[in-house]
py3Dmol code that shows the C-alpha trace and the ligand (Angstrom):
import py3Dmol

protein = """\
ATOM      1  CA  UNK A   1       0.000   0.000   0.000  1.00  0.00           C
ATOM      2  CA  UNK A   2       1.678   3.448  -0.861  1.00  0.00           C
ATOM      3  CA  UNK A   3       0.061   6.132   2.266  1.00  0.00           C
ATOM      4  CA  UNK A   4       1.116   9.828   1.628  1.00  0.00           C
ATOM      5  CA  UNK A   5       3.651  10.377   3.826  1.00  0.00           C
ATOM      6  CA  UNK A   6       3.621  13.919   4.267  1.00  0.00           C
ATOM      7  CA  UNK A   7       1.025  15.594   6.545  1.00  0.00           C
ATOM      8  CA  UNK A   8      -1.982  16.703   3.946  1.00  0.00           C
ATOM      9  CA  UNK A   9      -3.815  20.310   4.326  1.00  0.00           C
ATOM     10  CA  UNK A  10      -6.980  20.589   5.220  1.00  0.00           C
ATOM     11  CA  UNK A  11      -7.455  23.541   3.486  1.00  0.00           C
ATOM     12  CA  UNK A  12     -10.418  23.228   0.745  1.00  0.00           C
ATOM     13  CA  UNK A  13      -9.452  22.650  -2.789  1.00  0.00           C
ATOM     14  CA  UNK A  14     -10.781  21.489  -6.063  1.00  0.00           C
ATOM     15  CA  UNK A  15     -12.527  18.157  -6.295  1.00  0.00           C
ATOM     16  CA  UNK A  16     -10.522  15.889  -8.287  1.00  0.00           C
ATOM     17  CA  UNK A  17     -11.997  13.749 -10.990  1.00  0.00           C
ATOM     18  CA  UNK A  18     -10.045  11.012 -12.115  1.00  0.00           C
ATOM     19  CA  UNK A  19     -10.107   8.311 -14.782  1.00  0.00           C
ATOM     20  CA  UNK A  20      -7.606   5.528 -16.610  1.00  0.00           C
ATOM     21  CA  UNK A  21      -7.748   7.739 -19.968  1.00  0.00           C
ATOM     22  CA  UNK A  22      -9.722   9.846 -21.670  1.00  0.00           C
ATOM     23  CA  UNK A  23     -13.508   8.367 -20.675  1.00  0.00           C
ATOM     24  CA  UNK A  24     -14.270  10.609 -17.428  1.00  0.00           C
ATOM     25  CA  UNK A  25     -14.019  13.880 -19.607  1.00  0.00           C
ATOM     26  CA  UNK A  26     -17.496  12.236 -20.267  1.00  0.00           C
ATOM     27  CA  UNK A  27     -18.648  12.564 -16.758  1.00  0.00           C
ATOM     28  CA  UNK A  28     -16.514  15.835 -15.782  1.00  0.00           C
ATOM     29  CA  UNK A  29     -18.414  17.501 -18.537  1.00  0.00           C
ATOM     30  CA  UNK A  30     -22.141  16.898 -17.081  1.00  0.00           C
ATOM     31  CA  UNK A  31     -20.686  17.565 -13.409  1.00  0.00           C
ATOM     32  CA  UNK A  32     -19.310  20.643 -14.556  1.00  0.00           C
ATOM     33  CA  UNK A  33     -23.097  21.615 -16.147  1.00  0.00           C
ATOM     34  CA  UNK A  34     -24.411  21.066 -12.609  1.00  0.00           C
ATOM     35  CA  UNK A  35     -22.083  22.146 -10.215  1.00  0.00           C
ATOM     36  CA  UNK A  36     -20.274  25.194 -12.637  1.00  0.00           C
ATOM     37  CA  UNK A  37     -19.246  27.289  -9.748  1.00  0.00           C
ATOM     38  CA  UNK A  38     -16.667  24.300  -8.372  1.00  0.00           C
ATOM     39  CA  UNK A  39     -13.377  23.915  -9.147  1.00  0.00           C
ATOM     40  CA  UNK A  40     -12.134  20.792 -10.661  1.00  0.00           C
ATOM     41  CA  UNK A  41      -9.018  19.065 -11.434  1.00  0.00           C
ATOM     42  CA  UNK A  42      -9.197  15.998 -13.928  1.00  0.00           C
ATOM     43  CA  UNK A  43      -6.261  13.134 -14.180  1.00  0.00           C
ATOM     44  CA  UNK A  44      -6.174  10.869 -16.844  1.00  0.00           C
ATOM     45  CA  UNK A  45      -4.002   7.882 -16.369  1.00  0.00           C
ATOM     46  CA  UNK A  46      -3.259   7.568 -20.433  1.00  0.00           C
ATOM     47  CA  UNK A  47      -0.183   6.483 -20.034  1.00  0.00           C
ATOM     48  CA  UNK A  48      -1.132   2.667 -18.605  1.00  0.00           C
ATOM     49  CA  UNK A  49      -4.813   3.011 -19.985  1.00  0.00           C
ATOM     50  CA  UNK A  50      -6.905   0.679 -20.356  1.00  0.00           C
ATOM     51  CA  UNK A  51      -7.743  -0.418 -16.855  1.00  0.00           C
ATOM     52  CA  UNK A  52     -10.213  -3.115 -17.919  1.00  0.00           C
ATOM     53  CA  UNK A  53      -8.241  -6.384 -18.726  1.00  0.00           C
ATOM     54  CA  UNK A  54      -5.596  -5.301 -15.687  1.00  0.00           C
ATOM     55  CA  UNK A  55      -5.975  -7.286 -12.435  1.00  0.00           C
ATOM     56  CA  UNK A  56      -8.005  -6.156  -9.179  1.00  0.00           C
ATOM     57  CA  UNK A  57      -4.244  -5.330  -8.012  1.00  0.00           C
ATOM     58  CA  UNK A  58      -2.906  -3.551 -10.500  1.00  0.00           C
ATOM     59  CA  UNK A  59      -5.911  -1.381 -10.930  1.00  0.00           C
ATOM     60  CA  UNK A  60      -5.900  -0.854  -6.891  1.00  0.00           C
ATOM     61  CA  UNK A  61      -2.764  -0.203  -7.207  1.00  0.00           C
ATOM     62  CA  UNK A  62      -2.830   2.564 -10.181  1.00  0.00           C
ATOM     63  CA  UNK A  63      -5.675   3.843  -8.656  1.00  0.00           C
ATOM     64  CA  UNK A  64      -4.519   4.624  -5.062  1.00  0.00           C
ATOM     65  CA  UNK A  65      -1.213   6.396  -6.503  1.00  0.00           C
ATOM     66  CA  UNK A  66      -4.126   8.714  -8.498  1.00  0.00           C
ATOM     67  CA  UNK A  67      -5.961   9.511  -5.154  1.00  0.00           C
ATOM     68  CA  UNK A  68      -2.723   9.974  -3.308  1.00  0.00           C
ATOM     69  CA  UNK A  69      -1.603  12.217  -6.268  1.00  0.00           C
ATOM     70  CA  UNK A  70      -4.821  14.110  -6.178  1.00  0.00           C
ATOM     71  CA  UNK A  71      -4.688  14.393  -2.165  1.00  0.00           C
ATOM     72  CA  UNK A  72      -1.012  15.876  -2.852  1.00  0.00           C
ATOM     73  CA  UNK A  73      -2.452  18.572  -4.695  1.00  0.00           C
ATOM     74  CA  UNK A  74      -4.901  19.663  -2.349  1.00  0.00           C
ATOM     75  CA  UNK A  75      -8.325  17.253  -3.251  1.00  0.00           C
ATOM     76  CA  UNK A  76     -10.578  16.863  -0.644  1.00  0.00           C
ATOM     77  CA  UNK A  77     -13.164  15.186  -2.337  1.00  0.00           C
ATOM     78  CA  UNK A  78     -12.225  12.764  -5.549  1.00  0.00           C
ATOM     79  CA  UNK A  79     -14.460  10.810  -7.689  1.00  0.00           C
ATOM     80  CA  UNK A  80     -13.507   7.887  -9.462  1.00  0.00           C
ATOM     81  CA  UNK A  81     -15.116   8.532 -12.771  1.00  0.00           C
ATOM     82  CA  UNK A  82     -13.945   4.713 -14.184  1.00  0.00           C
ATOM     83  CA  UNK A  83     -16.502   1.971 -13.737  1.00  0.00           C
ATOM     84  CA  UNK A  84     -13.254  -0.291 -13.150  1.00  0.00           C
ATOM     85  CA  UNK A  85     -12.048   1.650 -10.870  1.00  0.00           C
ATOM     86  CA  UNK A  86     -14.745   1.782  -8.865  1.00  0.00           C
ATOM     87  CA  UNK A  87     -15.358  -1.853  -9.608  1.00  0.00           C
ATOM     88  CA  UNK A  88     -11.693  -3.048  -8.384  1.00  0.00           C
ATOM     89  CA  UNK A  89     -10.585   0.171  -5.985  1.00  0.00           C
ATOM     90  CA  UNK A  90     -12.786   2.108  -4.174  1.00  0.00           C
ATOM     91  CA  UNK A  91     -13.821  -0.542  -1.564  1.00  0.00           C
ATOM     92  CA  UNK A  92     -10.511  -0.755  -0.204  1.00  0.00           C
ATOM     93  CA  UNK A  93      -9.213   3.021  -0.389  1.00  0.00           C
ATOM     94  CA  UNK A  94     -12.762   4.130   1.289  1.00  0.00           C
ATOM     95  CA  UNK A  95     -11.848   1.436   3.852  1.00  0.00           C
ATOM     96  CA  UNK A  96      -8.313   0.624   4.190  1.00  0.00           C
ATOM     97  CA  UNK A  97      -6.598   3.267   3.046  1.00  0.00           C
ATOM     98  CA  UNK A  98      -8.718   6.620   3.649  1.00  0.00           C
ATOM     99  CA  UNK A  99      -8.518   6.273   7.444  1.00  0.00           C
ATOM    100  CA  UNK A 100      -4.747   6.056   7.104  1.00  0.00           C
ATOM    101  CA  UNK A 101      -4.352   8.565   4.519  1.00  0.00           C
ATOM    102  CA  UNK A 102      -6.714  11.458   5.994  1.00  0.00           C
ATOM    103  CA  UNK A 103     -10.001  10.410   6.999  1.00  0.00           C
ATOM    104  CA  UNK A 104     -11.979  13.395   6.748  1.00  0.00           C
ATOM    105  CA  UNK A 105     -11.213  12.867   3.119  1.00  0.00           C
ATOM    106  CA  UNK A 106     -13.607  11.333   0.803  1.00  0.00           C
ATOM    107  CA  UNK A 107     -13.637   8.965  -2.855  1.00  0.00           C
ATOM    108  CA  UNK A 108     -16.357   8.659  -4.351  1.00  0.00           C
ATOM    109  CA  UNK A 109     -17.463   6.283  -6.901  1.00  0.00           C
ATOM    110  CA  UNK A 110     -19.665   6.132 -10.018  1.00  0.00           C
ATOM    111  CA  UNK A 111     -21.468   2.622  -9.503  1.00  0.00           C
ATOM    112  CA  UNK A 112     -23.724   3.299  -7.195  1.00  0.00           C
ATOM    113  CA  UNK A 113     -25.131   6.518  -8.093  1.00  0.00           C
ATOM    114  CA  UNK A 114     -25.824   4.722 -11.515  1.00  0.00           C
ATOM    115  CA  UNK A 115     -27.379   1.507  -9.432  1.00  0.00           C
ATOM    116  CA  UNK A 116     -29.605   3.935  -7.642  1.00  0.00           C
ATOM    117  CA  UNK A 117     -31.097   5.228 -11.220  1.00  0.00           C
ATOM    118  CA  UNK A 118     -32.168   2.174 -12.413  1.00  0.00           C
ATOM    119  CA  UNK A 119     -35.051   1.161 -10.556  1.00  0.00           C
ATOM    120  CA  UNK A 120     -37.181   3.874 -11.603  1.00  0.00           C
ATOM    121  CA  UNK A 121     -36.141   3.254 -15.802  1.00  0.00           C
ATOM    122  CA  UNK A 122     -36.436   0.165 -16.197  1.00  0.00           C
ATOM    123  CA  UNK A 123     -40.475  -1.799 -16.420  1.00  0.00           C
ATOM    124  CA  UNK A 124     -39.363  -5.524 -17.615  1.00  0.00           C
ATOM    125  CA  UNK A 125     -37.058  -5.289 -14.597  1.00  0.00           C
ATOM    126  CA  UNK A 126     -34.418  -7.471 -16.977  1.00  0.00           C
ATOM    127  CA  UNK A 127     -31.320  -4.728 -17.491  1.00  0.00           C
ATOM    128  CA  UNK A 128     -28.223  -5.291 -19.029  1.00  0.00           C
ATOM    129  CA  UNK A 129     -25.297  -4.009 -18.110  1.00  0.00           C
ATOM    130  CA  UNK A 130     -22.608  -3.243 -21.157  1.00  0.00           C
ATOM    131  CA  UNK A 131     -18.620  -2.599 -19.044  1.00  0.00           C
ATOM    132  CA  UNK A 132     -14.932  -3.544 -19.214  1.00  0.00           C
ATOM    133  CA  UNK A 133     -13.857  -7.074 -18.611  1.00  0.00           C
ATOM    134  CA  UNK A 134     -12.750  -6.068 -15.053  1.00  0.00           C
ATOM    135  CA  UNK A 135     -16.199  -4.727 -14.380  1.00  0.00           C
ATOM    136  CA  UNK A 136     -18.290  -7.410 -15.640  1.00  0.00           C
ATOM    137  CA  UNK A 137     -16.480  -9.910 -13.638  1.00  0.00           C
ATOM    138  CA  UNK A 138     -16.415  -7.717 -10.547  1.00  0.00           C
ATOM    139  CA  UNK A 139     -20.069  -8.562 -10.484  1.00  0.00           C
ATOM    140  CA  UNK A 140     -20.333  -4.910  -9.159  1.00  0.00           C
ATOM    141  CA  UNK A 141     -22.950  -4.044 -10.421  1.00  0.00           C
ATOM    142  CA  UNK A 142     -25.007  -7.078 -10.134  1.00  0.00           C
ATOM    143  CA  UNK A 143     -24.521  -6.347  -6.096  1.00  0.00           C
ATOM    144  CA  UNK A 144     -25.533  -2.947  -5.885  1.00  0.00           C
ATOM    145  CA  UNK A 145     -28.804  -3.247  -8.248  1.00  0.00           C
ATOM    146  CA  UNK A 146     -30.155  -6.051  -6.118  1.00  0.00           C
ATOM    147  CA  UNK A 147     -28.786  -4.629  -3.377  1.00  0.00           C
ATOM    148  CA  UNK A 148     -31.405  -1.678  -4.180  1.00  0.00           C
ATOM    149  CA  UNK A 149     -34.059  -3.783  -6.313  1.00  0.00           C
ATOM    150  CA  UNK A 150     -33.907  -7.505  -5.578  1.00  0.00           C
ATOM    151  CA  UNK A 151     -36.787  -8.064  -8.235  1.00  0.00           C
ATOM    152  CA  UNK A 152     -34.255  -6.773 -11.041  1.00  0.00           C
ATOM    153  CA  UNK A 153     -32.500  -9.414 -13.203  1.00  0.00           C
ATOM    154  CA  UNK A 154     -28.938  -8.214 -14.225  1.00  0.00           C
ATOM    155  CA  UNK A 155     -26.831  -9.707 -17.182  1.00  0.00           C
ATOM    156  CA  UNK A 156     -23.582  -8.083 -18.062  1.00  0.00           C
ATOM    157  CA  UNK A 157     -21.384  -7.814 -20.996  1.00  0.00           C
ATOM    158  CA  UNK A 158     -18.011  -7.348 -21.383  1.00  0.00           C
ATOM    159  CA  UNK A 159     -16.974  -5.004 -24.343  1.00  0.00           C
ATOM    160  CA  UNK A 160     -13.094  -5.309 -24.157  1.00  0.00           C
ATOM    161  CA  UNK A 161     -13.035  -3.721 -27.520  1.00  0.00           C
ATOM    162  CA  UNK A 162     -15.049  -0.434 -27.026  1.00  0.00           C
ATOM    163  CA  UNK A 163     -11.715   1.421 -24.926  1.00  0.00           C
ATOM    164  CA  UNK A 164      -9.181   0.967 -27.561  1.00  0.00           C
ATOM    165  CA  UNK A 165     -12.172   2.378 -30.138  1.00  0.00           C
ATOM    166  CA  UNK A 166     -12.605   5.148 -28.129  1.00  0.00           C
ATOM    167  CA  UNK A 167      -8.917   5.919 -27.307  1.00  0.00           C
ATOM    168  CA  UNK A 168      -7.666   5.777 -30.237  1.00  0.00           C
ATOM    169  CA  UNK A 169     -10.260   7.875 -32.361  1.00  0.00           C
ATOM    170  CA  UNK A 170     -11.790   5.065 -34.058  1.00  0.00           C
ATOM    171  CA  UNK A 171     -14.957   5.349 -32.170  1.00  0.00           C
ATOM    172  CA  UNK A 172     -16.645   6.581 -35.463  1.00  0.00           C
ATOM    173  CA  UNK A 173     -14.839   4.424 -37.821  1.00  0.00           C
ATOM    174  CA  UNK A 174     -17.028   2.004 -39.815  1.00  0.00           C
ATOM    175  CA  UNK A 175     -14.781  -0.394 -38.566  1.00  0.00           C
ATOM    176  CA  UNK A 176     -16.446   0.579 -35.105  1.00  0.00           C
ATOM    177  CA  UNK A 177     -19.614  -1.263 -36.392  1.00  0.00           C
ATOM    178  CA  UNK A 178     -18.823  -4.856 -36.295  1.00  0.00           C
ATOM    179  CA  UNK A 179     -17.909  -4.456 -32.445  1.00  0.00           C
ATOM    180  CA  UNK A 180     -20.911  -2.769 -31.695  1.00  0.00           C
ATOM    181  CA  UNK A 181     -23.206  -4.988 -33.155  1.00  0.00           C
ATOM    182  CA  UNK A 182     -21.862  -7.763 -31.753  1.00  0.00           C
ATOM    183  CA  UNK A 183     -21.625  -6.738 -28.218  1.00  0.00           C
ATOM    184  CA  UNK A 184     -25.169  -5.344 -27.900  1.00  0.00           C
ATOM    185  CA  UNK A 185     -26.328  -8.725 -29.680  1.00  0.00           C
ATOM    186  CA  UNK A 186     -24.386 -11.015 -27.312  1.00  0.00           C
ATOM    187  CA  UNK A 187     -26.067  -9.011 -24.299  1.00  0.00           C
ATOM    188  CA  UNK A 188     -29.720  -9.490 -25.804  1.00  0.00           C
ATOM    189  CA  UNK A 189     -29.414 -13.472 -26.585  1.00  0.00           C
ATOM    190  CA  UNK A 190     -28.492 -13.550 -22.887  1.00  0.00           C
ATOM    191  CA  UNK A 191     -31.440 -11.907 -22.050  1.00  0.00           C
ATOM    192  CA  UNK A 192     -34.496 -10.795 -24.762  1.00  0.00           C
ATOM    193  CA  UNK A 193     -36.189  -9.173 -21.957  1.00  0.00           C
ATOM    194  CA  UNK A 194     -33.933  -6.470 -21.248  1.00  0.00           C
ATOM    195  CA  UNK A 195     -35.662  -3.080 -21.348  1.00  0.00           C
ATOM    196  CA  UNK A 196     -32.954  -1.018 -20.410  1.00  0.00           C
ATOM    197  CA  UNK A 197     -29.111  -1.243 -21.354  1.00  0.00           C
ATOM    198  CA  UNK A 198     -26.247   0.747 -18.711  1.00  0.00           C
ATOM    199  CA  UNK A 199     -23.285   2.269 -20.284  1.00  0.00           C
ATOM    200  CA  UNK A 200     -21.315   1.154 -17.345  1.00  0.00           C
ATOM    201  CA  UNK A 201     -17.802   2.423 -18.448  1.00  0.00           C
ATOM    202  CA  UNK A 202     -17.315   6.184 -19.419  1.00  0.00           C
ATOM    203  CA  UNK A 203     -15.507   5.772 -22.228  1.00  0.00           C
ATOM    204  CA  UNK A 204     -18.817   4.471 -24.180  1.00  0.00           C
ATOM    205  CA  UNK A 205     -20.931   7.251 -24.597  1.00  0.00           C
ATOM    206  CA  UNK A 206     -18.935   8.436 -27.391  1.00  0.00           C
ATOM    207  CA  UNK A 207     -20.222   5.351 -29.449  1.00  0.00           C
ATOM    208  CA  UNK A 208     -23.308   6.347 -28.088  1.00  0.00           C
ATOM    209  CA  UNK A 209     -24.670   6.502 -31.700  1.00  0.00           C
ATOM    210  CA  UNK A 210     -23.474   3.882 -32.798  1.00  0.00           C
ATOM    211  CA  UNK A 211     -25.029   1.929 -29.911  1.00  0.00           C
ATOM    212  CA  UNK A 212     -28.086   3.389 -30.889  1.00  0.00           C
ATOM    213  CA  UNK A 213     -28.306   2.224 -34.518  1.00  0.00           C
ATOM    214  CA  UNK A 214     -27.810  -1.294 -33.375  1.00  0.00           C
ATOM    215  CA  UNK A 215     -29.794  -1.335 -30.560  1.00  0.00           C
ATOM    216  CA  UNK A 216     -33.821  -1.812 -30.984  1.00  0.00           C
ATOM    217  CA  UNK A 217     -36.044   0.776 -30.209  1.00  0.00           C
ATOM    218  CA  UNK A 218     -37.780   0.592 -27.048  1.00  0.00           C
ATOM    219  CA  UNK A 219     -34.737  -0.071 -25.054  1.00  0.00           C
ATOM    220  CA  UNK A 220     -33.227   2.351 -22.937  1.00  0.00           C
ATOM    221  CA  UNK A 221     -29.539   3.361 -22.946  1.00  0.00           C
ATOM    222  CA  UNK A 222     -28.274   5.057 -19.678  1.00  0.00           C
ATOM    223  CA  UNK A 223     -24.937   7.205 -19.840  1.00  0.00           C
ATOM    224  CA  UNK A 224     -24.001   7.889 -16.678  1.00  0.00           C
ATOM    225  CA  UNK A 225     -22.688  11.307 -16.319  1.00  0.00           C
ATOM    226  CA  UNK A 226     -25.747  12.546 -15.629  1.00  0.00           C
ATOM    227  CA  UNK A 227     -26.930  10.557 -12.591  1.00  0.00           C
ATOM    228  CA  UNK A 228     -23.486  10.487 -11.148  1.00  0.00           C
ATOM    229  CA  UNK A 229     -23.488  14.650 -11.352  1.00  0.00           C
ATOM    230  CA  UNK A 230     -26.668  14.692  -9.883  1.00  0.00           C
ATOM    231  CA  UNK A 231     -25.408  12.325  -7.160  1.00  0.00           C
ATOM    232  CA  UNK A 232     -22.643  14.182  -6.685  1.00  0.00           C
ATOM    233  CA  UNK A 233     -24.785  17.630  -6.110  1.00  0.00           C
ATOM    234  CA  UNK A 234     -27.114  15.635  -3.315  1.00  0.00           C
ATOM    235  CA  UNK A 235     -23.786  14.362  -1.846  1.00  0.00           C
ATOM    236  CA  UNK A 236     -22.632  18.119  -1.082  1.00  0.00           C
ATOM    237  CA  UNK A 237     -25.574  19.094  -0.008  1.00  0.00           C
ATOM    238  CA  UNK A 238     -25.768  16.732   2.741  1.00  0.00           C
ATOM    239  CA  UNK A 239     -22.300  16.974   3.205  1.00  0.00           C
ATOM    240  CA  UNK A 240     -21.785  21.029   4.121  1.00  0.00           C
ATOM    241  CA  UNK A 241     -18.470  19.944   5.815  1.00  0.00           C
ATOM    242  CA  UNK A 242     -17.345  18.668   2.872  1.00  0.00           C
ATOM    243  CA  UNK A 243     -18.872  21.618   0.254  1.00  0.00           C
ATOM    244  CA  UNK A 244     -17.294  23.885   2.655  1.00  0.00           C
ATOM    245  CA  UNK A 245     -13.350  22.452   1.366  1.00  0.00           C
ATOM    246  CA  UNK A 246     -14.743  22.553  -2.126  1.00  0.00           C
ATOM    247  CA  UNK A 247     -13.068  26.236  -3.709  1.00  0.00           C
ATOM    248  CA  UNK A 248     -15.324  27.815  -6.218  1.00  0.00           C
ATOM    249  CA  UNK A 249     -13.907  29.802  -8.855  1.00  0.00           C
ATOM    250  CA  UNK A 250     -15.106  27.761 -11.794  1.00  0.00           C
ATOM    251  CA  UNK A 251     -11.460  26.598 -12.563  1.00  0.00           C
ATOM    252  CA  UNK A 252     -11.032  23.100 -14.527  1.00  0.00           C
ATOM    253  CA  UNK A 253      -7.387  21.617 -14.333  1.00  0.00           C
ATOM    254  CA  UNK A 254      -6.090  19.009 -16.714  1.00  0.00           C
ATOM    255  CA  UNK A 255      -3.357  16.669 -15.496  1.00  0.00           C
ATOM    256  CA  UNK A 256      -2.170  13.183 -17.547  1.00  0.00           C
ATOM    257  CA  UNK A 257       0.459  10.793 -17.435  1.00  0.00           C
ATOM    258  CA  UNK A 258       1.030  10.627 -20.890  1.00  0.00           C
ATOM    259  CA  UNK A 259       2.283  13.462 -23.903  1.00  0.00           C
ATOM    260  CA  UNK A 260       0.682  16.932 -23.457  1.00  0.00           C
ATOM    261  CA  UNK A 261       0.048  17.070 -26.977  1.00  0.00           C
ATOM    262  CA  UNK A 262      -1.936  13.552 -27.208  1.00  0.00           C
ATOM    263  CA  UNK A 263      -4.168  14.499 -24.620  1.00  0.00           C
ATOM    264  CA  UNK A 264      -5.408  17.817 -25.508  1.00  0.00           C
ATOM    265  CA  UNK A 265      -5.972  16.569 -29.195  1.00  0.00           C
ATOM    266  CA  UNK A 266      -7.936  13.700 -27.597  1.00  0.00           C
ATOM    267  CA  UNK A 267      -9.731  16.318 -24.906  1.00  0.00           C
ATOM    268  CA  UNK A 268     -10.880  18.526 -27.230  1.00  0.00           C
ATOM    269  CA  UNK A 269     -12.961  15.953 -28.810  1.00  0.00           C
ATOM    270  CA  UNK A 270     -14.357  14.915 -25.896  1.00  0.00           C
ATOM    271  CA  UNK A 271     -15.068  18.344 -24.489  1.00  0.00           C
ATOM    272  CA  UNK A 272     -15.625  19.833 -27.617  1.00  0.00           C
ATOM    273  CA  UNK A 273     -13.133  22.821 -26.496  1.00  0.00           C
ATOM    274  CA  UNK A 274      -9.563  23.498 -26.488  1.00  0.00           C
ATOM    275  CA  UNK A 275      -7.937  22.590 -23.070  1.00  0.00           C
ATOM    276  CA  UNK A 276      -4.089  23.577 -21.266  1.00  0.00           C
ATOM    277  CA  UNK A 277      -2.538  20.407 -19.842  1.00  0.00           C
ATOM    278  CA  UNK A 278       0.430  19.239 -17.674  1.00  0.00           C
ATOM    279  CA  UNK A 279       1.589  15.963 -18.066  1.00  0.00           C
ATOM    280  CA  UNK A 280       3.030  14.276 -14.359  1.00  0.00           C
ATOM    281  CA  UNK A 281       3.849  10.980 -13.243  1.00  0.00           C
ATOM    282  CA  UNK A 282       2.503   8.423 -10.953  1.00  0.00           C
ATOM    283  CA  UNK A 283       4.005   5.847  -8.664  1.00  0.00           C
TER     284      UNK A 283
END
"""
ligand_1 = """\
10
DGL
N -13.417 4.458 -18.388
C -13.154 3.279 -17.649
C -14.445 2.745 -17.049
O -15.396 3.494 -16.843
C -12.499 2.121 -18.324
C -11.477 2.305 -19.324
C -10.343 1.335 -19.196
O -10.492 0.152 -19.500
O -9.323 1.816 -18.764
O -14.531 1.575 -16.762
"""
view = py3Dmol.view(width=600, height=400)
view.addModel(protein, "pdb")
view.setStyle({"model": 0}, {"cartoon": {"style": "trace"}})
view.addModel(ligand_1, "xyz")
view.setStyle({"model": 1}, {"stick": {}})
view.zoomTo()
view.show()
């Protein structure tokens, strides 16, 4: 376990966002619409993404060196915008390592605030959930759906091919098609009577069309960004202790552990404006 060793302020800073690449720009964007006062600071792990096909260590691993790296800088408040992340990670930094590191701290995740969502969308109560490899055999979301709803039937589906898509630009590529298709038809054999289909990785709402064409009408598709900002405004609400270490200047930082110059080509796509980055290191 790697504890920050240094004694951390508790004066209030921006809330960090983090994800393994490039996919949490797709959540930062709706928090940002809701909460535009905050500050933010966003780190993208590009450097060792994809997270999905890594092992529950190795992801723990990356993932605490993020949160430590985002504590460093003066984060009170993270959240993990990576399904896998939260899938392989956040149980044991909330438990283990938060009361070590500083625990008036807090990391939040984006599984739950998605689980919560779901009772009230879907009416065949059959849902499917489309993620990485890593969170489809977490069973994560499985647990906290019938955790809330024990009448709703979850199936997953792993997508291992939807990241690199995404990552790499291709994510509108007709060679994008074939991996669509296949994936949403996998999930539907599984189960017909699926009603409602979770984007449970935040890389995939940039196929978001694409997922649409192939998927038949009358099924839902849920991106997340919106349920986890809206999560995220109830949490700091009920929290004033924590809103109170949140600045608020409106101020969005970019940090990545890979080139400057790949990730603000990549960011701008995702934003759909121009952004300034620094590019650090972890570990
Ligand atoms: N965006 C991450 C998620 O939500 C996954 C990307 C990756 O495999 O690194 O799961």
């Amino acid at each position: 376990m790697t504890h920050v060793a240094a004694a951390l302020s508790q004066e209030a800073g921006p809330i960090g966002v983090f994800d393994s690449g490039y996919g949490g720009l797709t959540i930062l964007s709706r928090i940002q619409e809701t909460l535009p006062e905050y500050d933010f600071v966003y780190l993208g792990d590009n450097a060792r993404t994809p997270y999905g096909t890594r092992s529950f260590e190795v992801v723990y691993e990356f993932t605490l060196q993020a949160v430590n790296k985002l504590f460093e800088i003066g984060c009170q408040l993270i959240v993990l915008a990576c399904n896998t992340a939260s899938a392989k990670a956040l149980r044991n930094i909330q438990q283990k390592d938060l009361p070590y590191i500083d625990s008036r701290r807090r990391v939040l995740g984006v599984i739950r605030p998605t689980a919560e969502c779901i009772g009230n969308i879907t009416r065949s109560r059959h849902v499917g959930i489309l993620g990485t490899a890593g969170t489809i055999r977490s069973q994560s979301y499985v647990l906290e759906i019938q955790k809330l709803f024990p009448d709703i039937q979850v199936s997953g589906q792993a997508c291992p091919l939807w990241v690199p898509l995404v990552e790499n630009n291709e994510y509108d590529s007709p060679g994008a098609n074939y991996f669509v298709q296949q994936y949403i038809r996998n999930i539907l054999e599984k189960d017909p009577h699926i009603d409602t289909l979770v984007l449970g990785c935040t890389h995939y709402p940039l196929l978001l069309n694409k997922i649409r064409q192939y998927t038949p009408q009358g099924i839902s598709i849920i991106s997340q960004g919106e349920y986890v900002a809206k999560s995220l405004k109830d949490y700091l609400h009920r929290h004033p202790e924590m809103d109170a270490l949140c600045t608020r200047h409106g101020h969005c930082r970019f940090l990545t552990t890979e080139s400057e110059e790949k990730f603000k080509e990549s960011a701008s796509i995702f934003l759909n404006h121009p952004v300034q980055v620094e590019s650090i290191s972890l570990g």
